[in-house]
C-alpha positions as CSV (number, residue, x, y, z in Angstrom):
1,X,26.3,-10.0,-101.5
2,X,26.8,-13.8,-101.5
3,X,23.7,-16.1,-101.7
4,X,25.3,-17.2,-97.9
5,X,25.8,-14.1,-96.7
6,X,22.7,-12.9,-97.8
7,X,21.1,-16.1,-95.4
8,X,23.2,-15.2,-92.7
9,X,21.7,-11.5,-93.0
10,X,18.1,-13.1,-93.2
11,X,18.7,-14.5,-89.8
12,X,20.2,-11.7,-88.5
13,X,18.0,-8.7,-89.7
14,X,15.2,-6.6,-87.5
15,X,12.1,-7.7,-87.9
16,X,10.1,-4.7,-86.2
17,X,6.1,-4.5,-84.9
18,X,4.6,-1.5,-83.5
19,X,4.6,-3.4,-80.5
20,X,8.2,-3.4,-79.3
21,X,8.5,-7.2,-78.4
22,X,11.9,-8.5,-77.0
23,X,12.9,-11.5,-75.0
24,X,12.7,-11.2,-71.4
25,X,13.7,-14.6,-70.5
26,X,13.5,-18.6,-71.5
27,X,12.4,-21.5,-69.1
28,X,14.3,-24.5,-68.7
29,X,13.1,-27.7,-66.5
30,X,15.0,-29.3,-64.0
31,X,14.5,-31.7,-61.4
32,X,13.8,-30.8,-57.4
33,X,16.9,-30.6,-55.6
34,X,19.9,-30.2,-58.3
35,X,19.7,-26.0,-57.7
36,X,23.4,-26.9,-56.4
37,X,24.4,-28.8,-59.7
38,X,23.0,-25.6,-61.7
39,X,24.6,-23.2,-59.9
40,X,28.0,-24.8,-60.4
41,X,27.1,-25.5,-64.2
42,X,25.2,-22.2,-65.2
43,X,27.5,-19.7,-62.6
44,X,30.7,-21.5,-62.1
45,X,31.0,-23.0,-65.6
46,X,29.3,-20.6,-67.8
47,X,29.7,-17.6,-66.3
48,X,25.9,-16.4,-65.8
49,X,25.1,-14.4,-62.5
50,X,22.4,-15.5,-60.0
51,X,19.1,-13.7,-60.0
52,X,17.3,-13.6,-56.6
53,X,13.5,-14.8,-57.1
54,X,11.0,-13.1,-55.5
55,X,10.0,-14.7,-52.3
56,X,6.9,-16.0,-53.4
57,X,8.5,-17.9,-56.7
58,X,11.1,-18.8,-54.3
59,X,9.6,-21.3,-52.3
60,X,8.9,-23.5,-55.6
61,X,12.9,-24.2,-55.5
62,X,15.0,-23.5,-59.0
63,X,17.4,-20.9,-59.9
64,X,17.6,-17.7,-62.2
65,X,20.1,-16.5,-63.9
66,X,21.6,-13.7,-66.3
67,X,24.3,-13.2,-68.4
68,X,24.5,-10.0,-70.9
69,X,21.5,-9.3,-72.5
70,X,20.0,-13.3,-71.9
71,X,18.5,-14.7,-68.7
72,X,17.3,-18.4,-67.6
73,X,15.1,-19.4,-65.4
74,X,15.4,-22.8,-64.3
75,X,11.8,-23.9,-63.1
76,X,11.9,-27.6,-60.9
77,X,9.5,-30.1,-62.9
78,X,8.2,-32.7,-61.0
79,X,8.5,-34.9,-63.4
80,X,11.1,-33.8,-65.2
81,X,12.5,-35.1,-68.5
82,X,15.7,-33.0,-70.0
83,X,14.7,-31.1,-73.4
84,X,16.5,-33.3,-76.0
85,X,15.4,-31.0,-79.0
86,X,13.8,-27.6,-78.0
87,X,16.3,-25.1,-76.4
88,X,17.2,-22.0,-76.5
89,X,19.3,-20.2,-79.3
90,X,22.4,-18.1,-77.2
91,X,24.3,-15.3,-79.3
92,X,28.1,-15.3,-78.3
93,X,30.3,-12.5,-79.8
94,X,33.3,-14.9,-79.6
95,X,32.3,-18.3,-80.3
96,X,35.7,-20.4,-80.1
97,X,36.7,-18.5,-77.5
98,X,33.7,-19.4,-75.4
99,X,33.9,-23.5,-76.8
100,X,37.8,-23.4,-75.7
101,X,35.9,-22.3,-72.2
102,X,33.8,-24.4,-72.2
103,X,36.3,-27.3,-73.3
104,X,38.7,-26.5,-70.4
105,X,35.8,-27.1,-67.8
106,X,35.8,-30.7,-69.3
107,X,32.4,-30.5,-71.8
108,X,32.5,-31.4,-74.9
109,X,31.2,-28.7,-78.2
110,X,28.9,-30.7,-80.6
111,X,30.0,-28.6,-83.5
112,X,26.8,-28.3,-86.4
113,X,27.4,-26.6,-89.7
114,X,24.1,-26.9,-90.9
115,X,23.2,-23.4,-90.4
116,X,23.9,-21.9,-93.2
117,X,25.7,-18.3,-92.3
118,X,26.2,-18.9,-88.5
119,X,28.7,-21.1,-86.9
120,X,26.9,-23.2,-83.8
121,X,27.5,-26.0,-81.4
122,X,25.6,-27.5,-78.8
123,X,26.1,-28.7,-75.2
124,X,23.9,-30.3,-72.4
125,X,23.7,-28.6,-69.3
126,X,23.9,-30.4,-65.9
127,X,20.1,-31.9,-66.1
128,X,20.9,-32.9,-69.6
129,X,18.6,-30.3,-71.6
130,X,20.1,-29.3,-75.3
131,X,21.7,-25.9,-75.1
132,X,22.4,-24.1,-78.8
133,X,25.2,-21.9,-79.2
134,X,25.8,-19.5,-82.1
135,X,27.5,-16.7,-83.8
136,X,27.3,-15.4,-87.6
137,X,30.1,-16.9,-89.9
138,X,32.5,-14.3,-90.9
């Protein structure tokens, strides 16, 4: 096995506890009132599907969503700045396929190579937080 390949397996492998963790969901900010703008970017764009919120998470305003095995919840921050470094990692079976997607809803792929053993590019959502998204190198 190649010294990359062996990386890209690193990154890839199980790394099992007696506990059985997994990841139910990630929490991104966003400001009050752009639920609209989210919709249009995470559905409409991306392809997610909206979650309902229980009525009593409801009433704080935001949106959830899922797509796959991966769902966002978008939380309203009042004083919401976008996430310019953290964000969230999303696995996509067919990478280009996805950035030529993306690309013909008029945003722009910031391609990164410096992963070694995965290929990866990154976009803003509507609210302007930093999105990752990868898949392993073949």
């Amino acid at each position: 096995m190649s010294h990359q390949a062996q990386q890209a397996a690193e990154y890839t492998a199980d790394a099992p506890t007696p506990f059985g963790l997994g990841l139910h969901h990630v929490q991104l900010s966003m400001p009050a009132g752009t639920e609209e703008d989210c919709r249009r970017f995470w559905v409409d764009i991306l392809g997610f599907t909206e979650v309902q919120k229980p009525p009593v998470l409801a009433a704080r305003g935001g949106l959830w969503v899922r797509a796959d095995n991966l769902e966002i919840h978008l939380g309203v921050e009042p004083d919401f700045r976008p996430a310019k470094k953290s964000h969230p990692g999303i696995l996509v079976r067919d990478l280009e396929a996805f950035a030529q997607h993306v690309q013909g809803h008029g945003l722009v792929p910031e391609w990164d190579d410096a992963f070694p053993g995965m290929r990866r590019f990154y976009l803003r959502d509507n609210n302007g937080n930093r999105l990752e998204f990868l898949s392993p190198a073949n």
